[in-house]
N, C-alpha and C positions, 0 to 999 in steps of 0.2 A: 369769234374768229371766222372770217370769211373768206369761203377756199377760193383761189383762181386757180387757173387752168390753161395749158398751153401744148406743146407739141415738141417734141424730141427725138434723135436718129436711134433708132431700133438697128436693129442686123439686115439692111439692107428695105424694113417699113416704120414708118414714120411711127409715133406710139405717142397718144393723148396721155398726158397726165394730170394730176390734181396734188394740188399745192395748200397744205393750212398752217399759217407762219403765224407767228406774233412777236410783237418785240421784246420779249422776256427770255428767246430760247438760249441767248448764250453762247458758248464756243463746245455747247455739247452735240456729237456725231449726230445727223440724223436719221430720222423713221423712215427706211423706204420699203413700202407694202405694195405685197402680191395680191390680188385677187383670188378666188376660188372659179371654177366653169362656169362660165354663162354668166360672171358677173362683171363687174369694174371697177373702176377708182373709186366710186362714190359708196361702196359697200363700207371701207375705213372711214368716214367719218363720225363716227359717234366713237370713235379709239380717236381721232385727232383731237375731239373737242376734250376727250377727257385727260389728254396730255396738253392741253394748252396750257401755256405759258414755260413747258420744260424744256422743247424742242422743235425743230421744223419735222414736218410729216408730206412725205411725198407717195404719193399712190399713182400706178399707173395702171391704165387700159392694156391689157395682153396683147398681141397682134389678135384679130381676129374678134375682136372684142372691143362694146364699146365706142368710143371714139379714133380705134388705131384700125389702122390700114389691115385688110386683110391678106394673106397670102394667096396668090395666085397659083404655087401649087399645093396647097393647103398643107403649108407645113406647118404642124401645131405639133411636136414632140415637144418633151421636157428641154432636151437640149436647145430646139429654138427659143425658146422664153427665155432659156440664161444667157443665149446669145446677145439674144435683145437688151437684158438687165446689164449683160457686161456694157455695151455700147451706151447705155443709155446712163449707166454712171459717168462714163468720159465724159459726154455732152455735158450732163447737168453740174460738171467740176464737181461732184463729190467721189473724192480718197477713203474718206470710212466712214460706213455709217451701221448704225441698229438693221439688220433683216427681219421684217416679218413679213407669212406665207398662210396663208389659210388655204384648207382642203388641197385644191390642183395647188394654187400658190404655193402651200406647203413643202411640196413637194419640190417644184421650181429653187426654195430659198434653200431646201437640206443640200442642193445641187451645190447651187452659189455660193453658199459659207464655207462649203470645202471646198472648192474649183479656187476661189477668191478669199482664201483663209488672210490674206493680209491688208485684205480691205472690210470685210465682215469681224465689227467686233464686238457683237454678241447677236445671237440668232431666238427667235421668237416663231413658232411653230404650231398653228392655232387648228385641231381637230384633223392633224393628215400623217399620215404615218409614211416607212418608207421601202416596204416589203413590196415587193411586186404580183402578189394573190391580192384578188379583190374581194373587200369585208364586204356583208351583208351590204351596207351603209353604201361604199364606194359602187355598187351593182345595182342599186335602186337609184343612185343619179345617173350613173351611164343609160340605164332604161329610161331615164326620164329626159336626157338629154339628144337620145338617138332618136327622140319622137318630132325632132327637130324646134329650133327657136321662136323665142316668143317675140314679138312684136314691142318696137318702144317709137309710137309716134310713126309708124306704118314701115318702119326697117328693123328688120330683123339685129336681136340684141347682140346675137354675136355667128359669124358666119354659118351658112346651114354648112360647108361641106365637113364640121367639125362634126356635126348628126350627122352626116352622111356616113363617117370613117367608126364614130361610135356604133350606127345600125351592123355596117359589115362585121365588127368585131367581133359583137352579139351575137350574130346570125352563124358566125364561123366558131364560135366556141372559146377565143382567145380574145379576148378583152386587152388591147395595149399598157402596158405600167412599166418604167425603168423601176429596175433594180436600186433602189440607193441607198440598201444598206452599206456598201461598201464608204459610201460619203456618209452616212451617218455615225459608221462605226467608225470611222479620220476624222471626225470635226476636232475642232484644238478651241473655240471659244465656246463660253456659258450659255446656256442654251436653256431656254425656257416651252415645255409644251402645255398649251394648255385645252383639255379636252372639255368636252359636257357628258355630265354625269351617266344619261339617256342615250350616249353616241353609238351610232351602229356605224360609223365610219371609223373611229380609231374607239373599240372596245377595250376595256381596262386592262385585260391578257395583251393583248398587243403595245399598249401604254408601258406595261410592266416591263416586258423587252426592252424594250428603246429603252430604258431608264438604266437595263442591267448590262446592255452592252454601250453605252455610251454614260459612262461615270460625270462630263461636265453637265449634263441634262439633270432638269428636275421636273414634275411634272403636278399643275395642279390643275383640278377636279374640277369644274363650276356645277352645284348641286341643283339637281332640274335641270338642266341643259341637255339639248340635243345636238344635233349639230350644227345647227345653224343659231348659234350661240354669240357671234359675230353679228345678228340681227334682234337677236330674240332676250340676251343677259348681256348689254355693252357696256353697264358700273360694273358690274363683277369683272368683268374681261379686262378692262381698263384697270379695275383696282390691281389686277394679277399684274399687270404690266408696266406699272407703274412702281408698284415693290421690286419686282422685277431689277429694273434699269436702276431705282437707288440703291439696292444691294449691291448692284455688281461694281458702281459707280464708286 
């Protein structure tokens, strides 16, 4: 299954996305995935390959990230990315599809599933949690992030002014994060989280929460995983998400 890729109206910037279809998926909703910081579309492919033939799987570039337009007043809050996703479902004609979010994306999709509880019908939540203290895990990529971006083919992979606003945060002692447990504790669809075992991003005390204040969530383990579980365990990940969407189905 071979992705293409094309371009779609965001909240005011245009947003790359990536596309893995095949002709088996049916009239089943589809996959649309978020990214984590610093990453992009092409991070879900080893989750597209391992749902081919169930469904379409759309991934998109973040503003800022990527192949999508950066912000010119670098506005990279949670609320702009679901601005984006709300926009960017019009465009691409999808009514309802599966949410999944890994780390930042994570976070972005706990947004959207409650903001857009009548278009989100069933949400997929991969290593992010939705407290606004930042875990060991989440404080070791902001440091790594504020150290500014890395290079893909001599341009930087996703805008520096996003390291620029991470250095000040650091430096000022308040680290940015929404609040979402409010939209955690209102989601109304099945909701799957799935951590690594090893994660200093979402630790099993904090897993435990989410699962005690939000009853349609369940949450599984991938053993040996860290957080980057999304790169590093993609049959296990894929096996979770795959049971996943036949049960609820």
């Amino acid at each position: 299954m071979l992705p293409t890729d094309g371009h779609v109206a965001g909240n005011g910037l245009r947003l790359r996305y990536v596309e893995w279809t095949s002709a088996a998926v049916g009239t089943t909703s589809p996959l649309v995935c978020l990214h984590g910081i610093g990453g992009s579309a092409e991070d879900w492919g080893s989750l597209a390959r391992a749902l081919e033939g169930t469904r379409r799987v759309i991934a998109l570039d973040a503003r800022g990230h990527g192949g999508s337009e950066w912000s010119a007043e670098a506005a990279y809050s949670t609320d702009h990315h679901f601005a984006d996703l709300a926009c960017a479902l019009d465009e691409l004609g999808i009514d309802r599809c599966v949410l999944a979010g890994y780390s930042m994306g994570g976070g972005v999709a706990i947004l959207s599933a409650h903001a857009l509880a009548e278009r989100v019908t069933q949400l997929v939540v991969v290593d992010a949690y939705p407290g606004p203290e930042m875990t060991e895990g989440s404080r070791r990529i902001a440091q790594f992030i504020a150290r500014g971006p890395w290079l893909d083919a001599g341009r930087p992979r996703f805008d520096p002014a996003i390291s620029a606003a991470f250095a000040r945060d650091l430096e000022g002692g308040a680290p940015r994060r929404m609040d979402l447990w409010p939209h955690w504790d209102a989601l109304e669809c099945p909701t799957l989280v799935v951590r690594g075992e090893q994660s200093r991003v979402l630790p099993e005390p904090t897993a435990r929460a989410m699962e005690v204040r939000q009853p349609r969530a369940r949450t599984a383990t991938i053993e040996g995983a860290t957080h980057n579980l999304l790169f590093e365990h993609p049959d296990p990940l894929g096996a979770e998400v795959r049971a996943f969407l036949r049960d609820v189905a």
